[in-house]
C-alpha positions in Angstrom: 87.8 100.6 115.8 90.9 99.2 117.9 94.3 100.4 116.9 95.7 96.8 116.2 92.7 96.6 113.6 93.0 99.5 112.3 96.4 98.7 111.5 96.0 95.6 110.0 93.4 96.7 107.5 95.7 98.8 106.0 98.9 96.7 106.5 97.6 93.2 105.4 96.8 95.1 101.8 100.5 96.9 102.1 102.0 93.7 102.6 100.1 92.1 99.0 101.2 95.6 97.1 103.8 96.9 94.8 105.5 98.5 96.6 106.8 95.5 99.4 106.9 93.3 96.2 109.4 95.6 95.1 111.5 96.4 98.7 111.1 92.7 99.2 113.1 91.9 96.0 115.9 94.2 96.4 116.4 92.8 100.1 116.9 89.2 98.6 118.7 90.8 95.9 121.2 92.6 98.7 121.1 90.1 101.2 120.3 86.5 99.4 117.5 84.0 99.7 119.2 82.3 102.8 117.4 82.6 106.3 119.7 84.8 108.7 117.9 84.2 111.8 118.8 80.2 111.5 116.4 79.2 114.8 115.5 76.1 115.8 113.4 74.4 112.8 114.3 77.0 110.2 114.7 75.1 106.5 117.0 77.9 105.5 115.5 79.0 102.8 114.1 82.9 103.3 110.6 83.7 101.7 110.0 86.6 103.7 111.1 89.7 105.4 111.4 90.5 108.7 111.8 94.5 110.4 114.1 94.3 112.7 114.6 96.5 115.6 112.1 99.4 115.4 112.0 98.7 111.7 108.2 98.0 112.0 107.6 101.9 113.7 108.0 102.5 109.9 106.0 99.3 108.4 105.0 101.2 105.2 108.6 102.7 104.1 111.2 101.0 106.1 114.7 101.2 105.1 116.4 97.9 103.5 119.0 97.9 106.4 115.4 97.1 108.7 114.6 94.3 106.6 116.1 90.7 106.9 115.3 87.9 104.9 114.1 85.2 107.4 111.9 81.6 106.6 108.4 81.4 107.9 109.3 79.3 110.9 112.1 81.9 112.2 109.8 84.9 111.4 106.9 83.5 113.0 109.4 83.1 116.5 110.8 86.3 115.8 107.9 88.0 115.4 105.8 86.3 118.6 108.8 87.2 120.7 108.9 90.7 119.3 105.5 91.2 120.4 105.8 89.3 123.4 107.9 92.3 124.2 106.3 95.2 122.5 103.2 94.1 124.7 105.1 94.0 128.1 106.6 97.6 126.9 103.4 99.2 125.7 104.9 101.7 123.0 103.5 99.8 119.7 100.3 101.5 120.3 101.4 104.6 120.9 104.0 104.7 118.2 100.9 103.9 115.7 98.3 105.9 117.0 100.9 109.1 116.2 101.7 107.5 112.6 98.0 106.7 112.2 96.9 110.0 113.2 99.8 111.9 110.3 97.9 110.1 107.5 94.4 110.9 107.8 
């Protein structure tokens, strides 16, 4: 199985769990429902999370100061461009295959 599946089969569930429901609500709580990244076509109103720097290295038990509460339309730029540049670099890979590899 490829790496970026094997991630997302576990992460997709992560994201619908408990825990996240819970880290989710105490970054709103700290930070506020209002979108922070404020892009082009953002509504301002923050539904989701987003890891910032390396915040995703640690997807399953990143630290509230990683997390900032961004609308879909900012997160989804954030996130492409984030990739974007995680691609040219090549290090999400390996950074998961080591974290991937601790767990089983």
């Amino acid at each position: 199985m490829a790496f970026r599946d094997e991630f997302f089969q576990r992460y997709t569930p992560y994201l619908k769990s408990k825990h996240w429901a819970a880290k989710r609500a105490a970054v709103f709580a700290w930070k506020g429902q209002i979108c922070t990244a404020q892009m082009d076509g953002c509504n301002g109103a923050a539904v989701e999370c987003h890891h910032t720097k390396d915040g995703y290295k640690l997807a399953f038990d990143t630290p509230l100061f990683e997390l900032e509460p961004v609308c879909k339309s900012c997160h989804r730029k954030i996130t492409a461009a984030h990739r974007t540049a995680r691609h040219k670099r090549g290090d999400l890979t390996e950074v998961w295959n080591r974290i991937l590899s601790k767990e089983t």
